[in-house]
ROSE-4610 file (N, C-alpha, C; in Angstrom, 1 decimal, always signed):
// ROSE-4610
residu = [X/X/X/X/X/X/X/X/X/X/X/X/X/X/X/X/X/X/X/X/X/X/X/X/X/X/X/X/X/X/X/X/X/X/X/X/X/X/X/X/X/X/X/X/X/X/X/X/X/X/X/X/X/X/X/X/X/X/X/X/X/X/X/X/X/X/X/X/X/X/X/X/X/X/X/X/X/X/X/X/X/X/X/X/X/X/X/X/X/X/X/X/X/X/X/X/X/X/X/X/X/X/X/X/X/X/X/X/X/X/X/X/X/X/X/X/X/X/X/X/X/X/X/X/X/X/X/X/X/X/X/X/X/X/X/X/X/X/X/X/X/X/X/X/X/X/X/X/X/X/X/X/X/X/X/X/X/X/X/X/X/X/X/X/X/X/X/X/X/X/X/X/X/X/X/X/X/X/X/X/X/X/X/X/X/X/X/X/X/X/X/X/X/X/X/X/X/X/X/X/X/X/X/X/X/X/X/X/X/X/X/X/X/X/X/X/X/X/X/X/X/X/X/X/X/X/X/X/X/X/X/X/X/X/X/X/X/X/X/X/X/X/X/X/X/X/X/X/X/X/X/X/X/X/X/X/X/X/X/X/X/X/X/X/X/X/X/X/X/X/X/X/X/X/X/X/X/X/X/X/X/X/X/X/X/X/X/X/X/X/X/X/X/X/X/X/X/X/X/X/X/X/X/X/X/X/X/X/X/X/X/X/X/X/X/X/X/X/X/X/X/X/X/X/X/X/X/X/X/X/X/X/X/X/X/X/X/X/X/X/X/X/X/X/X/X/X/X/X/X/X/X/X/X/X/X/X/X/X/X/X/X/X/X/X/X/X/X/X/X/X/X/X/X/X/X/X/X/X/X/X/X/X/X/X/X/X/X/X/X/X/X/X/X/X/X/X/X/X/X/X/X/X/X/X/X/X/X/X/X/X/X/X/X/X/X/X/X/X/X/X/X/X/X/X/X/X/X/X/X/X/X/X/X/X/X/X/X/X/X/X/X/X/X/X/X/X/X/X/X/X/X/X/X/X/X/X/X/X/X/X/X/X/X/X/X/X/X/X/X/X/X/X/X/X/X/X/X/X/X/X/X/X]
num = [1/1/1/2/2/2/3/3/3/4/4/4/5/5/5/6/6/6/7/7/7/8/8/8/9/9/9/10/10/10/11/11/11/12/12/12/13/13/13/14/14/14/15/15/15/16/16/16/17/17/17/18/18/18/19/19/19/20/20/20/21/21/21/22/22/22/23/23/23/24/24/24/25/25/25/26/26/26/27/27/27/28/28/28/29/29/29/30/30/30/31/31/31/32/32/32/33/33/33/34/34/34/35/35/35/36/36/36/37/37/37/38/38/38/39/39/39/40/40/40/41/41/41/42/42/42/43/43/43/44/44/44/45/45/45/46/46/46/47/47/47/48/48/48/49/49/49/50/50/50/51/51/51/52/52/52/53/53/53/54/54/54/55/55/55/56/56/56/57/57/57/58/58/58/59/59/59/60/60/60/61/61/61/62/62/62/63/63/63/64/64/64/65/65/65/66/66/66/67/67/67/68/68/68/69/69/69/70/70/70/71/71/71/72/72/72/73/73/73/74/74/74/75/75/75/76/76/76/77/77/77/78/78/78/79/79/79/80/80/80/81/81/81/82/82/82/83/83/83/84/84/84/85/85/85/86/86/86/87/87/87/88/88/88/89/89/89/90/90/90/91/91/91/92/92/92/93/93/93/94/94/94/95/95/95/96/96/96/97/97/97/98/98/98/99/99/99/100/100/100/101/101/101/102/102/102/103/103/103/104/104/104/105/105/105/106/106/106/107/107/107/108/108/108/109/109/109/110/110/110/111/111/111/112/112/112/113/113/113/114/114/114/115/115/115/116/116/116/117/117/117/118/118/118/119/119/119/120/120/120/121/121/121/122/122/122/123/123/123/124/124/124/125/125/125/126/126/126/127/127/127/128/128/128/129/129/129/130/130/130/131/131/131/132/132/132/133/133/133/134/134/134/135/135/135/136/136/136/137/137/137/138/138/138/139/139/139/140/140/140/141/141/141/142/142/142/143/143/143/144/144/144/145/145/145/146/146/146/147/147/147/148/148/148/149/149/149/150/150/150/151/151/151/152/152/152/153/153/153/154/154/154/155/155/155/156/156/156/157/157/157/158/158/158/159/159/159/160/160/160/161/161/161]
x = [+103.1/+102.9/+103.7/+103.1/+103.8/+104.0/+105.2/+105.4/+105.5/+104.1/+103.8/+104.3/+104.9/+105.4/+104.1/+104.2/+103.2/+102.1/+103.5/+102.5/+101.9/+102.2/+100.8/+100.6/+100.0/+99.5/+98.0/+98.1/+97.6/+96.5/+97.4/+96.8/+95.3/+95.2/+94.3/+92.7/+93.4/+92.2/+92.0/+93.0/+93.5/+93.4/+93.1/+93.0/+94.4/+95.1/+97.0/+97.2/+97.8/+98.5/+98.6/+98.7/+99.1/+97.6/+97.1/+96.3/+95.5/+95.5/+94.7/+96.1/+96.8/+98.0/+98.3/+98.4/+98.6/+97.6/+96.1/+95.4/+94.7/+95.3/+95.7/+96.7/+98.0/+98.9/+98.3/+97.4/+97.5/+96.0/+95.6/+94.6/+95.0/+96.6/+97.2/+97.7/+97.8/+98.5/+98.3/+98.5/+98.6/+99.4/+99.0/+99.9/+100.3/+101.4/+102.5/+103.1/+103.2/+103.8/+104.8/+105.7/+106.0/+104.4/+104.8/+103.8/+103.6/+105.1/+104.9/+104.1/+104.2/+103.5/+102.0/+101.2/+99.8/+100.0/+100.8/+100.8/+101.3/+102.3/+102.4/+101.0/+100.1/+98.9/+98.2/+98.3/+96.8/+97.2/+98.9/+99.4/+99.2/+99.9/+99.4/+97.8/+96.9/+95.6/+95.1/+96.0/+95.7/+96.3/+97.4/+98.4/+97.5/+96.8/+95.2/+94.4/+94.3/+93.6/+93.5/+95.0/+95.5/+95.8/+95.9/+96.2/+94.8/+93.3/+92.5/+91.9/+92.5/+92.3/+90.9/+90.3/+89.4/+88.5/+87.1/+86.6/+86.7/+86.5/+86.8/+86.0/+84.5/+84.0/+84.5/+84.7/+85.5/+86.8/+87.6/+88.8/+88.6/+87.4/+86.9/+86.6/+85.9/+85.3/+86.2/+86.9/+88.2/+89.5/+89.8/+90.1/+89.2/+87.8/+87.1/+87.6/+87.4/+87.9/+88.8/+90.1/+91.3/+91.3/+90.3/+90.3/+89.9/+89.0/+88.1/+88.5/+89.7/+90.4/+91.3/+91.9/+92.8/+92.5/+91.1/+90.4/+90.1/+90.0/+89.6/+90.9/+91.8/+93.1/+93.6/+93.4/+93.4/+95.0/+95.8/+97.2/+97.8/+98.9/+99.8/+100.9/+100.8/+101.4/+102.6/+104.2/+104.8/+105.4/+106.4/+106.6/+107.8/+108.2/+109.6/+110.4/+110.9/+111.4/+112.8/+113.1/+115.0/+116.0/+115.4/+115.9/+116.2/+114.5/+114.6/+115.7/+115.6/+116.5/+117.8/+118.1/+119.9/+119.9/+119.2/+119.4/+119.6/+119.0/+118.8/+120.2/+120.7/+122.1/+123.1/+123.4/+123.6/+123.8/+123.2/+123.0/+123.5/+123.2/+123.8/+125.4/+125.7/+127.5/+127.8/+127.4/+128.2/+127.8/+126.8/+125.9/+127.2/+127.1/+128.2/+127.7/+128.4/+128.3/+126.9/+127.2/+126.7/+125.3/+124.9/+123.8/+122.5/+121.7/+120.3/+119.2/+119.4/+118.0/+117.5/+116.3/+115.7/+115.3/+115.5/+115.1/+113.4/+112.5/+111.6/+111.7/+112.3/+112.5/+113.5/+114.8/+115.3/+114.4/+113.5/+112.5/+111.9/+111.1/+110.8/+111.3/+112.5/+113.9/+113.5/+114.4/+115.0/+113.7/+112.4/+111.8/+111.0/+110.7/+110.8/+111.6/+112.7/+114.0/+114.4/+113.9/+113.8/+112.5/+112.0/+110.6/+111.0/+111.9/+112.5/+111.6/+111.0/+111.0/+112.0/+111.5/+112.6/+112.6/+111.1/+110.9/+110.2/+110.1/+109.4/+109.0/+107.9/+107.0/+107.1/+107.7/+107.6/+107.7/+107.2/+107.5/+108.8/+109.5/+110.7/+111.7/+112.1/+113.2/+114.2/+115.2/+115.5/+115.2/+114.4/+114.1/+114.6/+113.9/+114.7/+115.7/+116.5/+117.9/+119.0/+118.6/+118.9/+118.1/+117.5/+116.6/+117.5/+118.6/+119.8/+120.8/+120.8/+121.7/+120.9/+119.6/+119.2/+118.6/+119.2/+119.0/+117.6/+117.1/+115.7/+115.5/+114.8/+115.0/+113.5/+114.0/+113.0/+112.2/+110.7/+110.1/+109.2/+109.2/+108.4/+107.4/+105.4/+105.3/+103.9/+104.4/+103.8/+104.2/+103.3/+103.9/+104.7/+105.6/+106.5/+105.9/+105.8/+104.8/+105.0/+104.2/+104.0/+104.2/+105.1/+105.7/+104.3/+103.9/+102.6/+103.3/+102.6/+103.0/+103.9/+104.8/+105.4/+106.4/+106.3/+107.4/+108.9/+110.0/+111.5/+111.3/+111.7/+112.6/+113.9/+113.5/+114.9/+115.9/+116.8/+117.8/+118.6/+118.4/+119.2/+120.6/+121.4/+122.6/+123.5/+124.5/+125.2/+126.2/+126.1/+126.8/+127.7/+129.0/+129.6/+129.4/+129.7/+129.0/+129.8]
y = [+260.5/+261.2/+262.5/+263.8/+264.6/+265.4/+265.9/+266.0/+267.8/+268.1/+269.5/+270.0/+271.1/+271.8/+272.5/+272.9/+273.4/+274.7/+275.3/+276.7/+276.3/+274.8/+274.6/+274.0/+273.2/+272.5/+273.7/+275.0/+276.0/+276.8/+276.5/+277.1/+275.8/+275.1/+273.8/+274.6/+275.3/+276.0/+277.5/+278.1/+279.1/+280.2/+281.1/+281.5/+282.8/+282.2/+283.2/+283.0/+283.9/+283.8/+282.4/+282.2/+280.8/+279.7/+279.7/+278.4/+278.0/+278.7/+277.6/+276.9/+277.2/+276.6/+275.3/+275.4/+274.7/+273.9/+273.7/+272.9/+272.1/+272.4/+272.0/+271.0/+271.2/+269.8/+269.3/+269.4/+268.2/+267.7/+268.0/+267.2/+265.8/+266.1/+265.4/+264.1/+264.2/+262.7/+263.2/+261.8/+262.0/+262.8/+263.2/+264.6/+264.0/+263.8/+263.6/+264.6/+264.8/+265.3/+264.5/+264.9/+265.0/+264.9/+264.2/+263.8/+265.4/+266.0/+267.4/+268.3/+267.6/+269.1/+269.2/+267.9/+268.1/+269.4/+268.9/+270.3/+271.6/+271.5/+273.5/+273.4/+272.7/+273.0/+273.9/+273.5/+274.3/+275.2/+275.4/+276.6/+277.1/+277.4/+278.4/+278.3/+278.0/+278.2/+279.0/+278.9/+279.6/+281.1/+280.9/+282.2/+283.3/+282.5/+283.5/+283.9/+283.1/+283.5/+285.1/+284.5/+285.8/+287.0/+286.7/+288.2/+288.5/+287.6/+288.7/+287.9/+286.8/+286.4/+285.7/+285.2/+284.2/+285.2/+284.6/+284.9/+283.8/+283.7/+282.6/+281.1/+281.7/+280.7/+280.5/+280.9/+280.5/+279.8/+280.3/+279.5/+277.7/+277.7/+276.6/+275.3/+276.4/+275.2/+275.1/+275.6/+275.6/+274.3/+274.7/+273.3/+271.9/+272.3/+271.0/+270.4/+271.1/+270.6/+269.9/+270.4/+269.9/+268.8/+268.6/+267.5/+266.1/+266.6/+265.6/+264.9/+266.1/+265.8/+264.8/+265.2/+264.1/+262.7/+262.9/+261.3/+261.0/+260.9/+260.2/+260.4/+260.4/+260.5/+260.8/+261.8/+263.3/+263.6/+263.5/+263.4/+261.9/+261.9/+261.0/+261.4/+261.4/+261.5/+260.7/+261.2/+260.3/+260.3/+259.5/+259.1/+260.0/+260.6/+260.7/+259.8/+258.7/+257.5/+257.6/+257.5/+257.4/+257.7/+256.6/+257.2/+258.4/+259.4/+260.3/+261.4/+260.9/+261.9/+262.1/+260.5/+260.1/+261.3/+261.0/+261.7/+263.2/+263.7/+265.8/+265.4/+264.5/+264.5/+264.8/+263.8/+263.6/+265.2/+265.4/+266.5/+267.4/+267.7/+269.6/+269.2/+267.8/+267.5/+267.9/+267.9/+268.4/+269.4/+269.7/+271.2/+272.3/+272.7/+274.3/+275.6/+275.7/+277.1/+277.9/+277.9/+279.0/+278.7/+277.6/+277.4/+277.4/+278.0/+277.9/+277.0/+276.5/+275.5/+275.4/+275.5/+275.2/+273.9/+273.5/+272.6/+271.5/+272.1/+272.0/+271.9/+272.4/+272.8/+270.9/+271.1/+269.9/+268.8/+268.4/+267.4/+267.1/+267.8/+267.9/+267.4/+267.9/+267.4/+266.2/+265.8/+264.3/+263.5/+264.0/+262.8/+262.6/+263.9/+263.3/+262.3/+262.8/+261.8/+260.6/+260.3/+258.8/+257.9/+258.8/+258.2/+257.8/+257.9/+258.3/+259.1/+260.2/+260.7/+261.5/+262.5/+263.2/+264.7/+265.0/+266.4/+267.1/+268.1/+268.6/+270.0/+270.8/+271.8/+272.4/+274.0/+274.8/+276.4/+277.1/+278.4/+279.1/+278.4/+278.8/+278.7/+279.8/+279.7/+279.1/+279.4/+278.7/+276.9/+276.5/+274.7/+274.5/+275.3/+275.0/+275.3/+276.2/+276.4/+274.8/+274.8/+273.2/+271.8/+271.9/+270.5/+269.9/+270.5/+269.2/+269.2/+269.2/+268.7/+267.6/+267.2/+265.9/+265.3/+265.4/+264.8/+264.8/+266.0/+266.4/+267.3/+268.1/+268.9/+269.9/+270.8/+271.9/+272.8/+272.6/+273.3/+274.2/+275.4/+276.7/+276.8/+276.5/+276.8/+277.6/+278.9/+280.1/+281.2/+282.1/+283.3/+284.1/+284.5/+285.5/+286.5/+287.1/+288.3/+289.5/+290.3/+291.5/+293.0/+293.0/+294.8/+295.5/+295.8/+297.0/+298.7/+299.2/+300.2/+301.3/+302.2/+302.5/+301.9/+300.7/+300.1/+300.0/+300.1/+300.0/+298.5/+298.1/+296.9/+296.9/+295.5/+295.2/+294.4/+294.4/+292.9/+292.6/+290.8/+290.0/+290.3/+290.2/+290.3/+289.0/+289.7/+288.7/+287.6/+286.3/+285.5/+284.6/+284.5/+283.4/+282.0/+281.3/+280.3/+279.4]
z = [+80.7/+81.9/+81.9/+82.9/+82.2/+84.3/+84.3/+85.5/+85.6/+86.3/+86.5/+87.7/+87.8/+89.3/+90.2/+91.0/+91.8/+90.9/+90.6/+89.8/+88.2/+87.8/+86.6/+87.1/+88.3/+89.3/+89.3/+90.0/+90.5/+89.1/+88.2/+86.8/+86.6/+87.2/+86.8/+87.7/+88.7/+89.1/+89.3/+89.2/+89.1/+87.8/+86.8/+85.7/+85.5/+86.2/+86.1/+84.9/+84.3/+82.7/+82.8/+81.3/+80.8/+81.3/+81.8/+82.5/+81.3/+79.9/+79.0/+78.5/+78.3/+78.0/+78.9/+80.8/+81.1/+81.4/+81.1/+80.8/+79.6/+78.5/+77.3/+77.8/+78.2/+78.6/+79.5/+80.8/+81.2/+80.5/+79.9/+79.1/+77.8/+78.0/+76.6/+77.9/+78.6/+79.5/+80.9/+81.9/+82.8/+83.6/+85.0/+85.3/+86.6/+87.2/+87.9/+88.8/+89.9/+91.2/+91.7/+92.7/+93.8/+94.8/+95.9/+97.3/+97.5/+97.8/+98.6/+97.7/+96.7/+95.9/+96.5/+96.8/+97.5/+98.5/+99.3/+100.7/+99.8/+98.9/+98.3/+97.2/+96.6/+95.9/+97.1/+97.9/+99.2/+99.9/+99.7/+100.4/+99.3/+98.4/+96.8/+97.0/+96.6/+96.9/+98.1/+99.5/+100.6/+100.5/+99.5/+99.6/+98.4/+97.9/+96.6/+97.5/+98.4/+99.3/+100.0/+100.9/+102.0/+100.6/+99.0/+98.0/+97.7/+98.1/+97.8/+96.2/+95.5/+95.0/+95.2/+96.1/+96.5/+97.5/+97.6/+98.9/+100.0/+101.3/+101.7/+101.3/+100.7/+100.2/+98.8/+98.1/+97.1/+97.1/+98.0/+98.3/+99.1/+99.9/+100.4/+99.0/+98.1/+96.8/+96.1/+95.9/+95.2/+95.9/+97.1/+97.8/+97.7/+98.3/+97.9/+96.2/+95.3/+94.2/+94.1/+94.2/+94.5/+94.8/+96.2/+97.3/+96.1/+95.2/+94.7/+93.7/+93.2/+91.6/+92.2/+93.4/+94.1/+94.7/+94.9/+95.3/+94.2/+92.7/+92.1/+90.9/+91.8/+91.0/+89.5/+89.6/+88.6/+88.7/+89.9/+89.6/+90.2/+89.7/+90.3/+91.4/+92.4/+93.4/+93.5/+93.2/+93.5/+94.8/+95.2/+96.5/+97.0/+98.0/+98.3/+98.9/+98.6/+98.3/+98.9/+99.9/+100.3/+98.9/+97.4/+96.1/+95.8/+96.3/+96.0/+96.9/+97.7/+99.3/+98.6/+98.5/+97.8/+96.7/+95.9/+94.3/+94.7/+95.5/+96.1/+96.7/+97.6/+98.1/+97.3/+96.3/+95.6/+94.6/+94.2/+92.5/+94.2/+95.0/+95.9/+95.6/+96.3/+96.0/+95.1/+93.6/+92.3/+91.7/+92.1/+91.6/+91.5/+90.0/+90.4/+91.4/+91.9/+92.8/+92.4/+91.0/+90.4/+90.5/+90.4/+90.3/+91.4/+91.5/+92.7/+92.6/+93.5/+93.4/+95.2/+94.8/+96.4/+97.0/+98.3/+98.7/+98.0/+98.1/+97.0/+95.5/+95.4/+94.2/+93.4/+94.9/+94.4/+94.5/+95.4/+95.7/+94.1/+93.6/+92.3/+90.9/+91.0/+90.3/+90.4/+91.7/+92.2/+92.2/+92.4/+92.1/+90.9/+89.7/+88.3/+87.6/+87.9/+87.2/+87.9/+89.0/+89.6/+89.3/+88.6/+87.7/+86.6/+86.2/+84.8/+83.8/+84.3/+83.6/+83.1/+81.7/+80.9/+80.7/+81.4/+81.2/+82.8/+82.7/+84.1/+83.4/+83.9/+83.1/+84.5/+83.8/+85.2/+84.6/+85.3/+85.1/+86.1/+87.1/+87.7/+87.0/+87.1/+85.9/+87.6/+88.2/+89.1/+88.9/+88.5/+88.5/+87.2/+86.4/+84.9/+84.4/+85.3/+85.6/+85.9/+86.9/+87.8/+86.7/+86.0/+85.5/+84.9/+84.4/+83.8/+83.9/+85.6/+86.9/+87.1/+86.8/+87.2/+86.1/+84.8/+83.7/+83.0/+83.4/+82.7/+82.0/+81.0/+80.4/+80.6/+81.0/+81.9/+81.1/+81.1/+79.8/+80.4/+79.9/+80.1/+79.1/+78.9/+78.0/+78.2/+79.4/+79.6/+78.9/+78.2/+77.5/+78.6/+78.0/+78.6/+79.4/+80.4/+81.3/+80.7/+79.9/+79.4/+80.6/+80.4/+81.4/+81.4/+82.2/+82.4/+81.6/+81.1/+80.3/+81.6/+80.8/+81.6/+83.0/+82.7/+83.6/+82.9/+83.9/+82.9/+82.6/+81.7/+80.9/+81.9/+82.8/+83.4/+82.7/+83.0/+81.7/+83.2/+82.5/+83.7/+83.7/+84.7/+85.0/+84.2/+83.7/+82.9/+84.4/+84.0/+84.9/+84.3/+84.7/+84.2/+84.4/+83.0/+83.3/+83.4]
């Protein structure tokens, strides 16, 4: 089972960089959520929407899909489990300073690794930042985003670690 975050959740219907990539993995095992990620799948889908991405009828069949892949259980939905609450409690107490993670973001975390699972697939660098604070190992396997010509080359800010 392989535990997808919201945005290769979105790539399943969505054609954003990377989406043959991320449907190549979930074609290899089953694909695992967080509960919450149902409600951010149809906000992301709504938020294509409000960019212009979708027409409204488009954005309608596009949800219906969703709706359908999820009644005939196309993901696994896991639970937010009091385990999972403890665990987000838990990892903010010892989390270094330095480190960012979002409320969502920790949900995700804390309830892959109460699954035991070992991995979590994301494009946030932020989650894959945090993924082993909760003993998982955080995999990006979207190409890198290509600069549009003439844009500066930013470089991240060096941080101590």
């Amino acid at each position: 089972m392989n535990y997808l975050d919201v945005s290769y959740i979105l790539r399943l219907y969505v054609e954003d960089q990377g989406w043959e990539n991320v449907r190549a993995l979930a074609a290899q095992a089953p694909v695992a959520c967080g509960l919450h990620g149902h409600a951010e799948v149809v906000a992301a889908l709504h938020r294509k929407l409000r960019e212009g991405a979708f027409t409204l009828t488009g954005f309608r069949q596009v949800l219906d899909q969703f709706e359908l892949d999820c009644d005939n259980d196309a993901y696994r939905w896991l639970p937010l489990s009091p385990a999972v609450i403890s665990r987000v409690r838990e990892a903010y107490r010892i989390l270094p300073h330095s480190v960012f993670v979002r409320a969502g973001d920790a949900l995700h975390l804390a309830c892959a690794s109460e699954n035991q699972l070992h991995e979590i697939y994301s494009n946030d660098q932020h989650l894959l930042n945090a993924a082993e604070h909760f003993a998982l190992k955080g995999i990006n396997i979207l190409p890198a985003p290509v600069p549009a010509p003439g844009s500066p080359i930013r470089k991240r800010p060096k941080t101590d670690r």
